[in-house]
N, C-alpha and C positions, 0 to 999 in steps of 0.2 A: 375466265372463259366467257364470252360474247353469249346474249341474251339467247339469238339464234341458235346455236351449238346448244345451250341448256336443254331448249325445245326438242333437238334432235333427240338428244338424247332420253329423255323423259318419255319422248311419244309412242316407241317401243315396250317400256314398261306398261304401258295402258293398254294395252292390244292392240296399237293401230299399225299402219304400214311400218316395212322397215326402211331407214334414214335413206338409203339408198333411193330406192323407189320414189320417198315423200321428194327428194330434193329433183328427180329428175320430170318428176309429174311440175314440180311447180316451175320449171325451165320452159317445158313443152308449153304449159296452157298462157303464160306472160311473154305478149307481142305486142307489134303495132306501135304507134306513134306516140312517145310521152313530151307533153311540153309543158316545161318550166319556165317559170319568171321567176327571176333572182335577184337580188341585192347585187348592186357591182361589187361589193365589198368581196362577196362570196364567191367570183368569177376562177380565179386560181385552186381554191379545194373543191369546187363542184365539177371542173373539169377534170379532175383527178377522180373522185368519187364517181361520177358520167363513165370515166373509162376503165372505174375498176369490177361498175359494178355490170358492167354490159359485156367484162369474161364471165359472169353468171351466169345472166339474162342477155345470150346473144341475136335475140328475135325482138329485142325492143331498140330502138333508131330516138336516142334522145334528141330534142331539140331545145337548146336552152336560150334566152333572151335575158340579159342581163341590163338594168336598167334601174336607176332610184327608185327605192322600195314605195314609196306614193304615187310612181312612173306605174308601175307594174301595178299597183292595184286600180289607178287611172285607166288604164288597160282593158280591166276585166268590168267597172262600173261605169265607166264615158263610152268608152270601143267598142262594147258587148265580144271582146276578146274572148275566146275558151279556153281555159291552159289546166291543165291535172296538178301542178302543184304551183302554190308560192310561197315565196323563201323572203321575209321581209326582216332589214336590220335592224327594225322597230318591232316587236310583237305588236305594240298599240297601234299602227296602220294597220292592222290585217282586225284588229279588234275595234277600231271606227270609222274603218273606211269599209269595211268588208262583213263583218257580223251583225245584224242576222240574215241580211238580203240574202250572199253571194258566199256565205261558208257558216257555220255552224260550230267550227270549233278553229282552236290555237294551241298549241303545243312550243315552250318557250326552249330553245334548244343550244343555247350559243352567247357567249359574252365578249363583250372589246375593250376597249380602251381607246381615247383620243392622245394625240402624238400632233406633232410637229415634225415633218419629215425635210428634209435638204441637201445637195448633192455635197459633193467634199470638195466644191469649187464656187458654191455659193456665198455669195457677200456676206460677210461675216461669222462663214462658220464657223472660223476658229475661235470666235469669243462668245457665241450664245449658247444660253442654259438655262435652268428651270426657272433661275430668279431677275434673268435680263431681258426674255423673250420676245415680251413687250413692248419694251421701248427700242429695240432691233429692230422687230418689224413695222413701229412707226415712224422708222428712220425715211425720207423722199426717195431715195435714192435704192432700196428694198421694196421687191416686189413679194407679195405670198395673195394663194389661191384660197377658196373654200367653193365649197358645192351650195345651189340652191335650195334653202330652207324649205319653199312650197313641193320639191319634185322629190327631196333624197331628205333621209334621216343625220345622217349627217350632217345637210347642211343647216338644219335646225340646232344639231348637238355642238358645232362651231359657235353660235352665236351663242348658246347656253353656257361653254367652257369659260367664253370670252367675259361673258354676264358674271360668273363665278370669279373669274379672277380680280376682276375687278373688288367685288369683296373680301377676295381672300387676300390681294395686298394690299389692299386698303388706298386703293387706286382712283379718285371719284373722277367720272369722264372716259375713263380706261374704255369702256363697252363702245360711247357714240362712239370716237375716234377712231377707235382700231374698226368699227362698223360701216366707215364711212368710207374707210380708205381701202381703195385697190378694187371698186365693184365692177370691173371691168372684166375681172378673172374670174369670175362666177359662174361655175359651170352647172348641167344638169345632174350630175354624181360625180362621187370623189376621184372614183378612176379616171375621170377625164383631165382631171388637172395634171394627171403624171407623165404626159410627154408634154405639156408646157413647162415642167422642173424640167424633164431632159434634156432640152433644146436649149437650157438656157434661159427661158421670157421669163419664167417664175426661178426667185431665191429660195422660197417656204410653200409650203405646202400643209393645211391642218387635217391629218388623215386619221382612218384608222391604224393603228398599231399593226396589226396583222398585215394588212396590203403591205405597209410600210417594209415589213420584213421580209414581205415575200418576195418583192421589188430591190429587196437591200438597199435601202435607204437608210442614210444617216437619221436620228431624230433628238427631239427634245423629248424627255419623261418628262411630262406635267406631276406634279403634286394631284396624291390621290383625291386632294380637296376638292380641285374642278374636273379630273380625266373623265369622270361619269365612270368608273370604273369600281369604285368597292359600292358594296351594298348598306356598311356600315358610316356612311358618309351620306346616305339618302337623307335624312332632314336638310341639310346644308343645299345639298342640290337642289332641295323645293324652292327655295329662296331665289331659283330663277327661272323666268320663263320667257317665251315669246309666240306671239301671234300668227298662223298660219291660218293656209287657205283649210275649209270642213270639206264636208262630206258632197256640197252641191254647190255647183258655181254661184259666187257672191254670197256665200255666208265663212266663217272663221271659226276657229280654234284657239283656245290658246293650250300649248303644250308646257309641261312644266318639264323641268331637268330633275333625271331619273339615271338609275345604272340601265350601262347598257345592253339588253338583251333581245336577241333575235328570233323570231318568232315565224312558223311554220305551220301550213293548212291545205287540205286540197279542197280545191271549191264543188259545191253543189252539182254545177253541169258538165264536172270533168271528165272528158270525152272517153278517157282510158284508165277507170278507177282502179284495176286490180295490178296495173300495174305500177300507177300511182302508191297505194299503201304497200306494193315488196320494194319500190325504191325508200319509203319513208323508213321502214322497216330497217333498212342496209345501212341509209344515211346516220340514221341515230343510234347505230350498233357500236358500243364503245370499243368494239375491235375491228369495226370494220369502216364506216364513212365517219364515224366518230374519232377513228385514230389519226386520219387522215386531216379533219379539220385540227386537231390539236397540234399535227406538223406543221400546217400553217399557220398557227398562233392565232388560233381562239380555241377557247375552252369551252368541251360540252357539259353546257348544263343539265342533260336530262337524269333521273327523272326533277321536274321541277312542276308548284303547283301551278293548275289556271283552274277559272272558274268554268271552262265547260268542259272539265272533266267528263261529267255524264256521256256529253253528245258525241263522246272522239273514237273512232271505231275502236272494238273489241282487241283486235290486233293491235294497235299503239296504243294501248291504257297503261301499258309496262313502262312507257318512255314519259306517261306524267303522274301529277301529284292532284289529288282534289285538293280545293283551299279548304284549310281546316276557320272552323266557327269559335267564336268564344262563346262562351254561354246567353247571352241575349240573342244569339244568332246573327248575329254583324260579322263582318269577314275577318279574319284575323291576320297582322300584318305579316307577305308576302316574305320570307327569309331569303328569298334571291333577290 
């Protein structure tokens, strides 16, 4: 039974309204305008989520923008954009680009996997797989995409897979050359490279898994060793990183490779907060926007821990975890 339903049911036992009444009361007072900034990754189950959740809540008019998770938080810190919620395929853009100015808390909500996606009429389909990939797509005459590292998470975790392979098969050079070739296909987010597969101009494409599927798209399974995917393969991931643009025009970052999780917040000045935490409420309900993203092939993580447990309203503290301490009081490592 879904967290929500619990509630119904329990809030009778204590004296207060009956389910009836609580659910029709919270219909009536949640309106008006909710705007979202999303991950492209998330563009297919938040419009399914957007329209399951508004036969709820039919006095709220979603607007969503979907755009590379460091696009969207660009957004809210360069643009002085307003929006009630973001949905980033990174939790750590929403935790260095966004906390403490312009949100106060993260809730990690979602996991991927990186893929190699391609039609079933692409150059060389019929001979690539997990342990020829490489040297496929630095064949001349193969074309493949990735997304920009500075704007989308992905296009950071492309270049990190790439970095890992190269140690995982013992490849030296593997990273420059495949890093080098095809910067012409370099898009703002991942979704954008998927009508250049269609059309034709691209053979490969390095996505996430879920898009991929939901797109039905052929792919390669990468070895869990580079996909950023198990949690149990994170030391190995640390061993790569790369440079990106920080927090202020002309300073950098460097990002290390981690598993992948996606990470969710409403900001500080969000125009329409109440109806901002009954969507966050619905989305992270394992039977309701939770079941929904699991049909499209990602998995909910909640509940899962972050460190601003404390600050995350009342009403979503069910959907995370505080980090727990070891005894010196140092953080203790994170299980997801």
């Amino acid at each position: 039974m879904s967290k929500i339903a619990n509630l119904i049911l329990i809030l009778p036992l204590l004296g207060f309204f009956t389910p009836t009444v609580i659910a029709t009361e919270k219909i009536s007072e949640i309106s008006g305008k909710l705007i979202i900034f999303h991950a492209g990754s998330l563009a297919v189950p938040f419009k399914q989520i957007c329209e399951e959740f508004n036969s709820h809540y039919p006095k709220v008019k979603i607007v969503r923008e979907a755009a590379g998770s460091r696009i969207c938080a660009r957004k809210i810190t360069d643009l002085n954009r307003s929006c009630d919620i973001i949905a980033s395929a990174d939790y750590t853009v929403i935790d260095t680009l966004l906390i403490p100015e312009y949100t106060e808390w993260n809730i990690k909500f979602a996991s991927n996997e990186m893929v190699i996606a391609f039609r079933e009429d692409s150059r060389r389909a019929g001979d690539i797989n997990k342990d020829n990939w490489y040297d496929i797509l630095l064949e001349k005459d193969i074309a493949f995409g990735r997304s920009d590292p500075n704007s989308d998470p992905c296009g950071y975790r492309v270049v990190l897979t790439i970095k890992l392979a190269e140690k995982f098969y013992n490849r030296p050079g593997l990273a420059s050359r495949m890093l080098g070739k095809d910067r012409r296909y370099i898009r703002p987010k991942e979704v954008d490279l998927l009508a250049l597969l269609e059309v034709g101009e691209l053979d490969y494409i390095f996505i996430y898994r879920s898009v991929a599927e939901q797109h039905k798209l052929r792919i390669v399974v990468l070895p869990d060793e580079i996909n950023l995917k198990k949690a149990e393969f994170a030391d190995f991931y640390k061993s790569a990183s790369v440079r990106i643009t920080g927090k202020r025009k002309g300073t950098f970052i460097t990002k290390t490779a981690a598993p992948i999780v996606y990470g969710i917040t409403i900001p500080k000045n969000a125009p329409n907060r109440k109806a901002a935490l009954a969507f966050l409420a619905f989305l992270l309900d394992t039977d309701r926007g939770g079941a929904i993203l699991e049909k499209n092939g990602q998995t909910l993580m909640v509940p899962s821990p972050t460190e601003t447990f404390d600050r995350i309203p009342n009403s979503l503290k069910t959907f995370a975890l505080p980090i727990e301490k070891d005894r010196d009081g140092s953080i203790a490592k994170d299980k997801n």
